[in-house]
C-alpha angles and dihedrals in degrees: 000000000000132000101257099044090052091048108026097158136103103203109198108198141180142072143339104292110359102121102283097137085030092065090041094056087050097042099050093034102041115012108032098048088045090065098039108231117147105256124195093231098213113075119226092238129176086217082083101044087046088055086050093054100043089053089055085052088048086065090058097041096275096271090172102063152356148216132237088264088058111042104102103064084041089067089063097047105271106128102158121099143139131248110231136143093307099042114078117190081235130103101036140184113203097211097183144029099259097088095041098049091048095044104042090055083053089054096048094047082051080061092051103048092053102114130244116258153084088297115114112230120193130208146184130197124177123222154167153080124320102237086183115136102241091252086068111095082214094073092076090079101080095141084097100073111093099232085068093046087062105049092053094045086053103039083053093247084126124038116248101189098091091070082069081078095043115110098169139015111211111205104183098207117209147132121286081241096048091055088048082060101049088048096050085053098064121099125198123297133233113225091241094051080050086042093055095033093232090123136033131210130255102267121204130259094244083040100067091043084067078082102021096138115049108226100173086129093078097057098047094089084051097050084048096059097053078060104242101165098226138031110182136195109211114184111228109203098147112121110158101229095060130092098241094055096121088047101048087043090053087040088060100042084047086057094040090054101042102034098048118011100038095051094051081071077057091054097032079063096037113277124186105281134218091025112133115229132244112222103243123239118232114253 
């Protein structure tokens, strides 16, 4: 069996709010279709095991976590609440580790359950360290950080099996402020943009500091050992009120291209496997 057929999935990874939809939407719309391989259209995201899990929450009061109309009491201690008419399930605050951890093992046997062959599957996975001041009910998610992530995935707490699956992992590189402004710029999304993973929702200040430092660093030897054959950084500079929109865009699609399609031609042929990308300068 072939390379691509053993590992078919593009894996996006990184914080709250650093591009992550935004590279899957390049990546299924513009990339993949130029070089012609089949793509399965709807992301595994862990934007739709998280919304399984709330809802689960939501039958015992919701005790792990809370929305902008509850936070207050939150901030005293009082998680618990009940969704009616004016309380919509978005925006939402994890405070805990309960969701995450749940969430986060639904998301890995997904992985899993993707099928071998020449289909294109594509995947994102949040991830980082809670920069919350311990006041915040919002510290107590620290099942993002990827030291965690690692334990668990060692200690057998999270399957592993699923990176089996796994061609290429996508790191969108960018600035914290950078992320505060991708995320000010979302507007609401419809179900079915959530459904079909082409938008994601406002997040909370407090929110997006649940991953406010990147760590990915700390994961890549473990990705390595589960054998993906690349792991590649890709710069995201694109914010759509600067100047240099167009050329950060073209800068992103040129990474995207030549750190992870054209060196699955690499692969396909049998490429050196395991090694982890450098994102390419333009020339």
């Amino acid at each position: 069996m072939n390379t691509l057929s053993q590992r078919n999935i593009f894996l996006v990874v990184g914080p709250f709010g650093d591009g992550k939809t935004h590279f899957l939407n390049l990546l299924r719309d513009v990339i993949v279709p130029e070089f012609g391989f089949p793509l399965e259209y709807v992301p595994i995201s862990d934007a739709h095991t998280i919304t399984k899990r709330l809802l689960e929450d939501d039958e015992t009061s919701g005790v792990n976590h809370y929305h902008p109309a509850t936070r207050e009491a939150a901030l005293v201690g009082d998680f618990h609440h009940k969704h009616d008419d004016s309380l919509n399930i978005y925006p939402f605050t994890v405070a805990g580790n309960q969701i995450i951890t749940a969430m986060t093992i639904d998301f890995l046997h997904r992985l899993n359950q993707v099928p071998a062959g020449n289909t294109i599957h594509l995947a994102e996975w949040s991830l980082g360290v809670n920069t919350n001041k311990p006041s915040e009910p919002a510290s107590r998610t620290t099942a993002f950080s990827c030291d965690t992530i690692a334990q668990y995935l060692h200690d057998g707490t999270y399957p592993t099996e699923g990176f089996q699956k796994v061609f290429a992992v996508i790191h969108p590189v960018t600035t914290f402020d950078n992320r505060l402004r991708f995320n000010a710029m979302r507007d609401i999304p419809s179900s079915e943009d959530i459904a079909l993973g082409r938008k994601s929702w406002m997040i909370a200040p407090e929110g997006m500091n649940i991953t406010g430092e990147d760590n990915f660093e700390i994961l890549v030897p473990v990705l390595q050992s589960f054998g993906i054959p690349f792991i590649v950084d890709v710069p995201n500079n694109v914010l759509p009120d600067e100047i240099r929109y167009d050329e950060a865009q073209r800068e992103i699609i040129f990474h995207l291209r030549k750190a992870v399609l054209d060196w699955s031609e690499e692969v396909w042929h049998g490429g050196e496997r395991g090694q982890r990308g450098q994102s390419i300068e333009l020339g």
